[in-house]
C-alpha positions as CSV (number, residue, x, y, z in Angstrom):
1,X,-29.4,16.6,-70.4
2,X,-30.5,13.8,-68.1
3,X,-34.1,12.5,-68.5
4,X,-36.5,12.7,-65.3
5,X,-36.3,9.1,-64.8
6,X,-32.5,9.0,-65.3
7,X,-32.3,12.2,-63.0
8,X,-34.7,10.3,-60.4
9,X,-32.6,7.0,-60.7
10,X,-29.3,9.0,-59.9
11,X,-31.1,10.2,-56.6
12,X,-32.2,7.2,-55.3
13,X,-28.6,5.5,-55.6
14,X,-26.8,8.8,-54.2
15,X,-29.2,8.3,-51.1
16,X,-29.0,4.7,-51.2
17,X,-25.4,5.7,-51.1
18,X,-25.4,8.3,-48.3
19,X,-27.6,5.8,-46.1
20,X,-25.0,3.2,-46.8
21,X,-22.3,5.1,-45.4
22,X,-24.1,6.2,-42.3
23,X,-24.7,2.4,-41.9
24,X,-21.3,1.7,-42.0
25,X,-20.7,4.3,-40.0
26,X,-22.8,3.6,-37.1
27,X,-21.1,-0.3,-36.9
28,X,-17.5,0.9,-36.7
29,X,-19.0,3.1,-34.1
30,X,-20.1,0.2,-32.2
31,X,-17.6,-2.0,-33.0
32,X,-15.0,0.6,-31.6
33,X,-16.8,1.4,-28.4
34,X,-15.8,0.5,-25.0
35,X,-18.3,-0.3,-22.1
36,X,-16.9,0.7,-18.6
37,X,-18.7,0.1,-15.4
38,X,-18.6,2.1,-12.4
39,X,-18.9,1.3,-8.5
40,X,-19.3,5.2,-7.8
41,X,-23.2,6.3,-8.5
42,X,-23.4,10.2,-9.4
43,X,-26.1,12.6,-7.5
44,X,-29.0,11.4,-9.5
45,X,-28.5,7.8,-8.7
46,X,-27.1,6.9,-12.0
47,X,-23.0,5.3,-13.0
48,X,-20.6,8.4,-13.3
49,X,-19.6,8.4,-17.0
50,X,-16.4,10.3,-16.3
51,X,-13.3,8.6,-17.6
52,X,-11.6,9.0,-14.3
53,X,-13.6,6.8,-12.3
54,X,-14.4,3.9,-14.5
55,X,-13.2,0.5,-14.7
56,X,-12.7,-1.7,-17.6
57,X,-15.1,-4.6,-17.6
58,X,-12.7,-7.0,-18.6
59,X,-11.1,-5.9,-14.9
60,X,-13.7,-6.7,-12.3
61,X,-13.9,-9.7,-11.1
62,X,-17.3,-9.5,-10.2
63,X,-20.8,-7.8,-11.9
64,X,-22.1,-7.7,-8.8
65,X,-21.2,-3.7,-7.8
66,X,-21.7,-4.6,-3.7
67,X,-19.3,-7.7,-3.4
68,X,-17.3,-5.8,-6.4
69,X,-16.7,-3.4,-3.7
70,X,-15.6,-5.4,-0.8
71,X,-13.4,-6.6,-2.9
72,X,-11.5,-3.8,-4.1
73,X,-11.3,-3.1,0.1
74,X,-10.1,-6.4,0.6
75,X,-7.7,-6.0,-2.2
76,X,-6.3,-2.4,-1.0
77,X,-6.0,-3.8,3.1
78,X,-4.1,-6.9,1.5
79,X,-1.8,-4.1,-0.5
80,X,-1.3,-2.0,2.7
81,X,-0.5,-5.5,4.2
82,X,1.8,-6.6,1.6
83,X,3.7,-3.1,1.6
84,X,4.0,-2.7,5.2
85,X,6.0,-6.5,4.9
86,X,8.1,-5.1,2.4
87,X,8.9,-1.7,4.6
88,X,9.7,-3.9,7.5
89,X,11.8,-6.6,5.7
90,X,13.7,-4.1,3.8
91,X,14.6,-2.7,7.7
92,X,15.9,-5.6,8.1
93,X,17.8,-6.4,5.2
94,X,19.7,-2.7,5.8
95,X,20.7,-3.9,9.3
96,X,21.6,-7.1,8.5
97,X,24.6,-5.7,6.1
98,X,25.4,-3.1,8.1
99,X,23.7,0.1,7.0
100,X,22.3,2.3,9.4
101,X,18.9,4.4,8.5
102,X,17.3,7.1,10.7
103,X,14.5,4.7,9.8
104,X,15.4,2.3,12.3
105,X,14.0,4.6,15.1
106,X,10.6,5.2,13.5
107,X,9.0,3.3,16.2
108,X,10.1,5.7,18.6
109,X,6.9,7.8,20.1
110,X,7.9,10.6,22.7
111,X,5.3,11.7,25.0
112,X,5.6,15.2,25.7
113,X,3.2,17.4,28.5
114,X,1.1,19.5,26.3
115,X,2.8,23.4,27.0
116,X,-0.9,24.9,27.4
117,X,-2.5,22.9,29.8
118,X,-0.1,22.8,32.7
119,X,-2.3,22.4,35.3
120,X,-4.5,19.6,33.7
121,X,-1.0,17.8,32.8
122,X,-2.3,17.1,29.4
123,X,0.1,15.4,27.3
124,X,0.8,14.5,23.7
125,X,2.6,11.7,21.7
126,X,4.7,12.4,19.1
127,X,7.5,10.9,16.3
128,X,11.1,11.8,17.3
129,X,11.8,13.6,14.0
130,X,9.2,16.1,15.3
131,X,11.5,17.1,18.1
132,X,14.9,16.5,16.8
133,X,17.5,16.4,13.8
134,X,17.8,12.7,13.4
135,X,21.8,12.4,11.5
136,X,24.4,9.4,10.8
137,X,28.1,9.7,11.6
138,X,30.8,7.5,10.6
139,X,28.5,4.9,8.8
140,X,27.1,3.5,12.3
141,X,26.6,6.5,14.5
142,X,23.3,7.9,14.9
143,X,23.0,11.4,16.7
144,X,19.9,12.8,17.8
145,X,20.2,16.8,18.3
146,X,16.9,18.3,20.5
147,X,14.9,21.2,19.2
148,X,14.3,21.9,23.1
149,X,16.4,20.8,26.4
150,X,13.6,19.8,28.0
151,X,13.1,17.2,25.5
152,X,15.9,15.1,26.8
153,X,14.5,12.9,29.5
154,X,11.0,11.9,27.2
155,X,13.0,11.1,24.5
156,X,15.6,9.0,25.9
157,X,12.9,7.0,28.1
158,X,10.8,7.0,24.6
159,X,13.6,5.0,23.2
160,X,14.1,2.3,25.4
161,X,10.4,2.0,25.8
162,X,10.6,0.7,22.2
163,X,12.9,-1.6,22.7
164,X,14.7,-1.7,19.8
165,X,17.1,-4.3,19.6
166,X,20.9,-2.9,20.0
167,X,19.6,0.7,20.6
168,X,21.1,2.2,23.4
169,X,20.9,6.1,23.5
170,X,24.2,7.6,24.8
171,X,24.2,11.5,26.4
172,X,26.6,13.9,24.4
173,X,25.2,17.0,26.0
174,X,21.9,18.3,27.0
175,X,20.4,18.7,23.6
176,X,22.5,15.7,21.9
177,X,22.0,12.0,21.7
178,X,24.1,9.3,20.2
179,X,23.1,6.1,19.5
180,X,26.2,3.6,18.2
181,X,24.7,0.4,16.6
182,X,27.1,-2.7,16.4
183,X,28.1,-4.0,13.2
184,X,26.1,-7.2,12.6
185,X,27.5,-10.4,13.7
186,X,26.7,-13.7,11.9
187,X,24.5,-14.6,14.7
188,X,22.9,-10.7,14.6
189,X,22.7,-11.4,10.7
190,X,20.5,-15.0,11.4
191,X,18.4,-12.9,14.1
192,X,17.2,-10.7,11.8
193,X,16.3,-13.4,8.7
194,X,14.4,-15.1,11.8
195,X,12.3,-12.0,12.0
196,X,12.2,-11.2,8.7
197,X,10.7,-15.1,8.4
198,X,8.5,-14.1,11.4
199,X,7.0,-11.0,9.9
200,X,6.4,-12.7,6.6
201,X,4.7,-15.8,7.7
202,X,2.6,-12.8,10.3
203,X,1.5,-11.2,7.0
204,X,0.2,-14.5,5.6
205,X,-1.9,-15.1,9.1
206,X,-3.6,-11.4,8.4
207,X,-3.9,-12.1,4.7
208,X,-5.6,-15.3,5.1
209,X,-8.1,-14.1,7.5
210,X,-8.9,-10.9,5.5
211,X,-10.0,-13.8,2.8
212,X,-11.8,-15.9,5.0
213,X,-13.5,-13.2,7.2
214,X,-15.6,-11.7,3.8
215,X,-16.5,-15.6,2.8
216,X,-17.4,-16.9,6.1
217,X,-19.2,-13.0,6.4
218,X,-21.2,-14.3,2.7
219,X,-21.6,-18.0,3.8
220,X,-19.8,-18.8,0.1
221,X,-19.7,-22.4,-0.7
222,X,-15.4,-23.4,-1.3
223,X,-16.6,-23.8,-4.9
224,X,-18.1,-20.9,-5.7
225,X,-17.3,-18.1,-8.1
226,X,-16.5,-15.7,-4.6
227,X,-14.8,-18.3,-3.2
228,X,-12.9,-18.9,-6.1
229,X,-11.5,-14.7,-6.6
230,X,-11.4,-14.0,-3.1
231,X,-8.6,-16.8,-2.7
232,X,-7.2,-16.2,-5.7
233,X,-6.7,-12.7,-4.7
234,X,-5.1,-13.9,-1.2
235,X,-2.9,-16.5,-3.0
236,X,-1.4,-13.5,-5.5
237,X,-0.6,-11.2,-2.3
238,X,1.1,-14.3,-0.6
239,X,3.3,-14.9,-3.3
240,X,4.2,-11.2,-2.9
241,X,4.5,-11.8,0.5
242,X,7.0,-14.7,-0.3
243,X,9.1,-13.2,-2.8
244,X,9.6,-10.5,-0.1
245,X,11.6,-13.2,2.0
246,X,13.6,-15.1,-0.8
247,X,14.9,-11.5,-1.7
248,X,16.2,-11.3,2.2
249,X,17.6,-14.9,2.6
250,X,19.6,-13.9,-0.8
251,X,20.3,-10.8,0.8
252,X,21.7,-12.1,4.0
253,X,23.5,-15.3,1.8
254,X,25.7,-12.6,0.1
């Protein structure tokens, strides 16, 4: 049987113990935790702690939650930028080998007189797949079939107020359009590099502003910090911007 001092020694070491293990505990606690920040304040005023919303601090490039925020705007209207490039150029690139897409008359916008107000003449705008089938025949045939007769006249004045280069609608029959698009020509195929080129360098114009309309909007001195992200952000969405076209000069070189 232990003595009371033996028995009273034992206790002390198994807390000593148990207090150790909470200790160690604790650090790998801490050591294994993660601090997120958050640009989106809850209700009460304080940083949603919701996984969903929260960014990795090693991913902001600012502390600073205000200018963290203009430039995650900047950043997504230089994305919509970059994307809207690579839509167009890719238009491009489809023509310039030869493949027609219903896509190429997305620009078309028919204005239609709005059916209940007659008397007011009211009209409406609206995209031609809204009115009619949009289908390709034979590789470079594009036939538009009407949803109404009376859509005819709006929709074939719609099209040549776009002025789409080699788009020339045709009447088949009341409700049916065809639209036949050459097969492109060396000099069609340099054409539409030199507007692929145009609309590239357009995108640099809008992406360089974006960057110097929040710095000139801050008064940042060319060294500073802002300075520094807000132009390395322009110069990573111009690169974009630039692969965008070598891919269409290899394109059309094929």
């Amino acid at each position: 049987m232990l003595s009371p001092s033996s028995a009273a020694a034992r206790l002390i070491i198994s807390r000593t113990l148990s207090g150790y293990k909470n200790v160690l505990f604790q650090r790998k606690s801490i050591v294994l935790t993660r601090y997120y920040a958050s640009n989106k304040p809850n209700s009460k005023g304080s940083h949603s702690t919701t996984t969903k919303n929260l960014i990795p601090a090693s991913q902001r490039a600012f502390l600073d939650e205000t200018i963290q925020s203009e430039y995650d705007k900047t950043s997504e209207k230089m994305t919509f930028t970059v994307e809207w490039v690579r839509k167009e150029v890719a238009g491009f690139i489809a023509r310039g080998v030869g493949h027609v897409s219903p896509a190429i008359l997305d620009p078309v916008r028919v204005v239609l007189q709005d059916e209940n107000s007659r008397e007011t003449k009211t009209t409406r705008e609206v995209r031609l797949n809204d009115i009619a089938t949009i289908g390709i025949r034979e590789g470079n045939n594009i036939f538009l079939t009407l949803h109404n007769d009376d859509y005819f006249k709006p929709v074939e004045k719609a099209i040549y107020a776009a002025k789409i280069p080699s788009v020339v609608p045709q009447k088949v029959d009341p409700r049916t359009i065809r639209i036949v698009i050459p097969r492109p020509t060396m000099e069609a195929r340099t054409a539409l590099l030199q507007v692929a080129s145009k609309t590239c360098e357009e995108a640099r114009v809008q992406l360089r502003k974006a960057k110097d309309t929040i710095i000139r909007q801050h008064k940042w001195k060319p060294k500073s910090s802002e300075t520094e992200q807000f132009q390395k952000l322009c110069d990573t969405k111009i690169k974009q911007v630039d692969g965008i076209l070598a891919k269409a000069k290899q394109e059309f070189s094929n």
